[in-house]
C-alpha positions in Angstrom: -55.6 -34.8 82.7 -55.2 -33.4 86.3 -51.7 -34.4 87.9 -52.5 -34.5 91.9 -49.1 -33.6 94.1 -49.4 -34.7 97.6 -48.5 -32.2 100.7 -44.9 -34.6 101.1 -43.8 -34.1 97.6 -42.3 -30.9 97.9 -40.9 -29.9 101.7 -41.9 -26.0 101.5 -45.5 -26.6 100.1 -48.7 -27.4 100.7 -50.8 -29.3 98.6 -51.5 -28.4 94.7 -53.5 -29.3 92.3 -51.9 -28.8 88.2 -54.8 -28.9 85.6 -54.2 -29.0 82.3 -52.8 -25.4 80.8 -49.8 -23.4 81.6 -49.2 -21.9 85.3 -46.0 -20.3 86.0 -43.6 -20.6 89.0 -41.2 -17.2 89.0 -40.5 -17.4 85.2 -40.4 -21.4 84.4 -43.6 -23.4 82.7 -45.6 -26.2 84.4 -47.4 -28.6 81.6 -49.1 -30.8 81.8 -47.5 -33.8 83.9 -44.4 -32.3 83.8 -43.3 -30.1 87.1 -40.8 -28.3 87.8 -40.2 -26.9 91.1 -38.0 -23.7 91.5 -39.7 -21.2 94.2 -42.2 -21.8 96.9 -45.2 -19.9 95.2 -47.2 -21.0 92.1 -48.9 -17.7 90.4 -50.8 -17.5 87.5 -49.7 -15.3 84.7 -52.6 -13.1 85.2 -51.6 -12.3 88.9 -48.9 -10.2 87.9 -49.7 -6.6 87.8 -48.4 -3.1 89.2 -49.5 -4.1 92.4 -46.0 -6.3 92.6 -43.4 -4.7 95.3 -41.3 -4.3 92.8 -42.8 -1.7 91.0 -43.7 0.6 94.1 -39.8 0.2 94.8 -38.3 1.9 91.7 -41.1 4.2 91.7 -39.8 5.5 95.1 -36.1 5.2 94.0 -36.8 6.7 91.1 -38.8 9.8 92.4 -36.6 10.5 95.5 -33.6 10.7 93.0 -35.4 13.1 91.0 -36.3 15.2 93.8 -32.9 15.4 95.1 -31.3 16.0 91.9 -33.8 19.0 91.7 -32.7 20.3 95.0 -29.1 19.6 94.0 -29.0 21.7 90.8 -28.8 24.9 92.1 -26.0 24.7 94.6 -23.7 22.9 92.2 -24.5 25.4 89.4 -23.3 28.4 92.0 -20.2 25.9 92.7 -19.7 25.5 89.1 -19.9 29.8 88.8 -17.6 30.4 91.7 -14.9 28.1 89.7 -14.8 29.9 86.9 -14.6 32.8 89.1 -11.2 34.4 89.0 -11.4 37.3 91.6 -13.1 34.7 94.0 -10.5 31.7 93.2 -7.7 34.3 94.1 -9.1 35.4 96.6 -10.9 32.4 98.7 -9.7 29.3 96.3 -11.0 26.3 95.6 -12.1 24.1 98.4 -15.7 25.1 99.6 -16.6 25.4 95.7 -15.5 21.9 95.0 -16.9 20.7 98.6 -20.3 21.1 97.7 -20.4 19.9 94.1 -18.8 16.6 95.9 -21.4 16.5 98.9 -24.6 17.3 97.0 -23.7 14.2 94.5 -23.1 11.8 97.5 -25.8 12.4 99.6 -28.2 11.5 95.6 -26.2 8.1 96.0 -26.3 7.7 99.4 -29.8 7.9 98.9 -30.1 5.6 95.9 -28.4 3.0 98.2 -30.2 3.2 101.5 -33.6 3.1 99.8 -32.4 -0.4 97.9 -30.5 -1.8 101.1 -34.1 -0.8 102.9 -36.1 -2.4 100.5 -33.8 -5.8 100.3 -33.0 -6.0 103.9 -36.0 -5.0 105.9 -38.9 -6.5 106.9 -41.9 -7.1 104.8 -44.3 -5.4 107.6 -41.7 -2.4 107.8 -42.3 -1.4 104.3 -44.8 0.8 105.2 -46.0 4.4 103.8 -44.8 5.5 107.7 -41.1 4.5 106.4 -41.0 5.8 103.3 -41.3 9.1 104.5 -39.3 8.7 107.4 -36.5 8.2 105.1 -37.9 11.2 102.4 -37.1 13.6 105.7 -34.0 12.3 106.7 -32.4 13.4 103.6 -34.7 16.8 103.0 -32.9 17.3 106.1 -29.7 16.5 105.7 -29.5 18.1 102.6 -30.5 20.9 104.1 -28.1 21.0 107.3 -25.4 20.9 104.5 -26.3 24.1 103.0 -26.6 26.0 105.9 -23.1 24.3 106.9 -21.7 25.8 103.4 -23.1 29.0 103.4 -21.8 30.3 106.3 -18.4 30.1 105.4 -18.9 31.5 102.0 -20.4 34.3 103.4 -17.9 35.0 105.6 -14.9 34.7 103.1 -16.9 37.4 100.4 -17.3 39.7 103.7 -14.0 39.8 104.7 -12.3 39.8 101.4 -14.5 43.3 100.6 -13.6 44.4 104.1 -9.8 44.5 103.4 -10.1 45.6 100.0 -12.2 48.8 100.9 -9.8 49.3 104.0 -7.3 47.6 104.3 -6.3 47.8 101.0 -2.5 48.3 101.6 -1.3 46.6 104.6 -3.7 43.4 105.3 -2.7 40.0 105.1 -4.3 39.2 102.5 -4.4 42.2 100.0 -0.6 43.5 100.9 1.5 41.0 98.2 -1.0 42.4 95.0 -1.0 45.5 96.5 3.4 45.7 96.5 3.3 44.1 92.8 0.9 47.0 91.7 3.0 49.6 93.4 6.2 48.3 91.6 4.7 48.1 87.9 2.6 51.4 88.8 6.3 52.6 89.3 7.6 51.0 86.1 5.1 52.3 84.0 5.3 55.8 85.0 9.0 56.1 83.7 9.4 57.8 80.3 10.0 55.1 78.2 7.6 52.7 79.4 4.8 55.2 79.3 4.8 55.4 75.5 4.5 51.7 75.3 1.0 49.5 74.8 1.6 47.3 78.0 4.3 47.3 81.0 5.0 43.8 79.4 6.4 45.2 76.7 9.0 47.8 79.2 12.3 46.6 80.4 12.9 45.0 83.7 8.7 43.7 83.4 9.2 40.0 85.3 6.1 38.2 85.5 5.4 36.9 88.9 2.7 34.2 88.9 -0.2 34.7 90.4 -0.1 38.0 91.0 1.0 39.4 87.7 -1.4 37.6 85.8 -4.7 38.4 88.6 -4.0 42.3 88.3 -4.0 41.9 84.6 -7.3 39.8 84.8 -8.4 42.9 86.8 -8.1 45.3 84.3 -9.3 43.5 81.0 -12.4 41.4 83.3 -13.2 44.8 85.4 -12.1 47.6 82.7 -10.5 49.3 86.0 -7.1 50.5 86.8 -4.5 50.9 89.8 -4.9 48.9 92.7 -5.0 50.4 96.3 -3.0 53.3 94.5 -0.9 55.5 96.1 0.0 58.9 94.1 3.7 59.7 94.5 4.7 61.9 97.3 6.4 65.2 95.2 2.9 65.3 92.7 0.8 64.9 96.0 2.8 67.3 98.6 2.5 70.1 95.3 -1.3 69.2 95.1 -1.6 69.2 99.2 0.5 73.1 98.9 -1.4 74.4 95.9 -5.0 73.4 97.5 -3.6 74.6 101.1 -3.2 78.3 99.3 -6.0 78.6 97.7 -8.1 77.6 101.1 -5.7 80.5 102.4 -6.8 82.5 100.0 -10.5 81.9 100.2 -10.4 82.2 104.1 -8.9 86.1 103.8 -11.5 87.2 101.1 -13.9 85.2 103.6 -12.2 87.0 106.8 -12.5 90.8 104.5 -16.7 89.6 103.6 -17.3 88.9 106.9 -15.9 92.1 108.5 -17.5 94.3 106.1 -21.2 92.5 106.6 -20.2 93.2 110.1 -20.1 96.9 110.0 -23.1 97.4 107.7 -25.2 94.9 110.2 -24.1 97.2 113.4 -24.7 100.5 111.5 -28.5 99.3 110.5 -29.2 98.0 113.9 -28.0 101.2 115.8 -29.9 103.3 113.7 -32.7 101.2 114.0 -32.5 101.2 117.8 -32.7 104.9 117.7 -35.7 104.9 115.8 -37.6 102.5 118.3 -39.5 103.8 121.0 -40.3 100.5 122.7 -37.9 98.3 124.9 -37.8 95.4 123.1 -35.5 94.3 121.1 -36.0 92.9 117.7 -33.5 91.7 115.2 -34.0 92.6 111.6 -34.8 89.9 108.9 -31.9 91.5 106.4 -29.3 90.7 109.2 -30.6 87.4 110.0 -30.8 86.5 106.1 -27.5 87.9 105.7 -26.0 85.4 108.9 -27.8 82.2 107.9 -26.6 82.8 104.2 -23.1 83.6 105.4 -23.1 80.1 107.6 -24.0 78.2 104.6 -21.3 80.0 102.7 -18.4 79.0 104.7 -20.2 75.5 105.1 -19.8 75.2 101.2 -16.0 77.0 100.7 -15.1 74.5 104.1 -16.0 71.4 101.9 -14.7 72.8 98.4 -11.4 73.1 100.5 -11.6 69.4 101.4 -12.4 68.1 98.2 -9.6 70.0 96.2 -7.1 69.2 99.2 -7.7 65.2 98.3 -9.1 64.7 94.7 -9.5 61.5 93.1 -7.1 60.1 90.8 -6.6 57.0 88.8 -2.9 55.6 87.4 -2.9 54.7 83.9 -3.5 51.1 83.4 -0.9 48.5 83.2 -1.4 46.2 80.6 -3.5 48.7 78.0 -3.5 51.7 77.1 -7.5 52.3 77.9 -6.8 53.9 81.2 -9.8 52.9 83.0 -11.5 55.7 85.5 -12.1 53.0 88.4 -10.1 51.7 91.2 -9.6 47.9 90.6 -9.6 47.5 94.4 -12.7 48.6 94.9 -13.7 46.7 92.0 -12.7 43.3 93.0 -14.1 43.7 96.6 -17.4 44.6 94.8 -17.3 41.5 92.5 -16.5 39.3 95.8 -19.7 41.0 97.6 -22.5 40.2 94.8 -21.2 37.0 94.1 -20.0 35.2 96.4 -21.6 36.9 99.4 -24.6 36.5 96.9 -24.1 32.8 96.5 -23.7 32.2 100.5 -27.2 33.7 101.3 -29.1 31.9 98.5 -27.4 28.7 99.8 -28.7 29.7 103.3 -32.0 30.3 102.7 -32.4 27.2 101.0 -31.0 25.0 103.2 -33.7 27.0 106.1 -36.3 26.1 103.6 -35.7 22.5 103.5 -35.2 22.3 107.3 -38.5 23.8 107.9 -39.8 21.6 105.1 -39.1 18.4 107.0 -40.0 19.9 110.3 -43.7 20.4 108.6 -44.1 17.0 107.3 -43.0 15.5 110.5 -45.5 17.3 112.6 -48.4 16.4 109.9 -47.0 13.0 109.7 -47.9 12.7 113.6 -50.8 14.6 113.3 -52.0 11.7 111.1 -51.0 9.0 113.4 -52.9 10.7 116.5 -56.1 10.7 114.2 -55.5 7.2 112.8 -55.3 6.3 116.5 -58.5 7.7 117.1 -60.4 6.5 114.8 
């Protein structure tokens, strides 16, 4: 049986023609002289393939979300590092760390929802390959404007931070409060009974002071260093400054007693020498010049010694152990802030140059294909 619709029968279509069998309108069954109308378009069951809109949309959802996860992973796993980072939290806190685990998720979402509002809300004849990757670069792009934004910052905190460790140790902003609570449990743990104990915790009149107690004692035990910006006391370095200044006294009069007696021998040889020469010219001996380049590099060498003995290096004993670590926890921590953070910044910046460039490329070959299409 054929059931024949007229064109008036139904105000959005044209005419059909239902034979006997099973035809489909968006989901619902038309038999045979039974219809019923729900959509505007009849398709057969067989029409329905990967070819549908539908399909290429969640593939392109789908993939751009993958890609920008990708490109997300790396800055939120240095976020996630510099968190757990005590010498940098101290130092530089939270906020750019936790600023670009928050950015890099929204601009995924912000993606995931301007690609569906695109493909709900735009024109059929705008869906185009063209459009697709003009929004593909706008968030290469932007993703990559936000790492360059982020890493400059970061760097800038890690170089500063070593800066006034190395030297400015003791009097910049930011270092001076650590470097006053060292100084006063340096001085607690150098009297007589605190010295014999396993920590300065364990001494009388130890306080702690949050967070400054607690961040030198992450020091020692993360760092295995000891004393911070230290300072020996003034008797034990005014006896070391007096005992080095005698013994450069000492070495400059058996220098001064050389010196003269080289002297003499040199004038004696040349003078005979002179005599013995029946030409004018004058030519100076290799043993006195030996003996003068040899007595330069001498003094060079005792000048130096001197130096090193008037200032030698020494460490405190460490505060909260009894290891007595043979590094300076200053230089330590401005080290750690250096090859981490500053570390961090500069991947983040060439990354975020990489993506930049990225979408520059594909929008110069996506006009070079235009300007072909056009010629063609």
């Amino acid at each position: 049986m054929t059931v024949q619709m007229s064109p008036g029968s139904y105000p959005d279509q044209s005419q059909h023609v239902v034979q006997q069998g099973h035809y489909v309108q968006q989901g619902h069954v038309v038999q045979q002289g039974h219809v019923v109308q729900q959509c505007n378009v009849l398709k057969p069951l067989q029409s329905r393939s990967k070819a549908d809109p539908l399909y290429a949309t969640c593939l392109f959802m789908t993939g751009g979300t993958v890609l920008l996860s990708l490109l997300a992973i790396v800055p939120i796993w240095n976020a996630v590092a510099l968190l757990h980072d005590f010498n940098y939290i101290f130092w530089a806190g939270r906020s750019i760390p936790t600023t670009t685990i928050i950015v890099c998720i929204a601009i995924v979402l912000l993606y995931l929802i301007t690609s569906s509002v695109f493909f709900r809300r735009a024109h059929a004849s705008a869906q185009s390959e063209q459009s697709i990757l003009m929004i593909g670069n706008i968030f290469v792009t932007l993703f990559g404007l936000f790492l360059l934004m982020a890493s400059m910052p970061l760097t800038r905190q890690a170089e500063l931070t070593s800066s006034n460790l190395l030297n400015n140790c003791d009097y910049s902003d930011q270092t001076h409060r650590v470097y006053e609570y060292s100084q006063v449990l340096q001085n607690l743990r150098a009297t007589p009974a605190c010295a014999k104990k396993h920590s300065v915790e364990e001494c009388a009149g130890y306080q702690t002071s949050l967070p400054y107690t607690a961040f030198l004692k992450n020091l020692e035990t993360n760092f295995r260093c000891s004393g911070f910006c230290y300072r020996p006391p003034v008797a034990t370095s005014q006896s070391n400054r007096s005992a080095a200044q005698a013994t450069k006294a000492d070495k400059q009069t058996n220098r001064s007693a050389a010196q003269a007696t080289k002297a003499k021998a040199a004038t004696g040889s040349s003078l005979l020498q002179l005599a013995k020469e029946r030409h004018s010219d004058v030519v100076t001996p290799l043993s006195i010049a030996d003996a003068s380049v040899l007595l330069e590099a001498a003094n060079i060498m005792e000048s130096l010694e001197g130096d090193l003995s008037a200032s030698p290096q020494t460490y405190p004993p460490t505060l909260f152990s009894d290891a007595n670590y043979q590094a300076s926890c200053d230089g330590m921590a401005a080290r750690g802030m250096k090859f981490s953070a500053g570390d961090i910044g500069n991947q983040a910046y060439f990354q975020g140059v990489y993506l930049v460039l990225i979408a520059v490329v594909t929008g110069f070959l996506k006009l070079f294909g235009l300007c072909v299409r056009g010629a063609k």
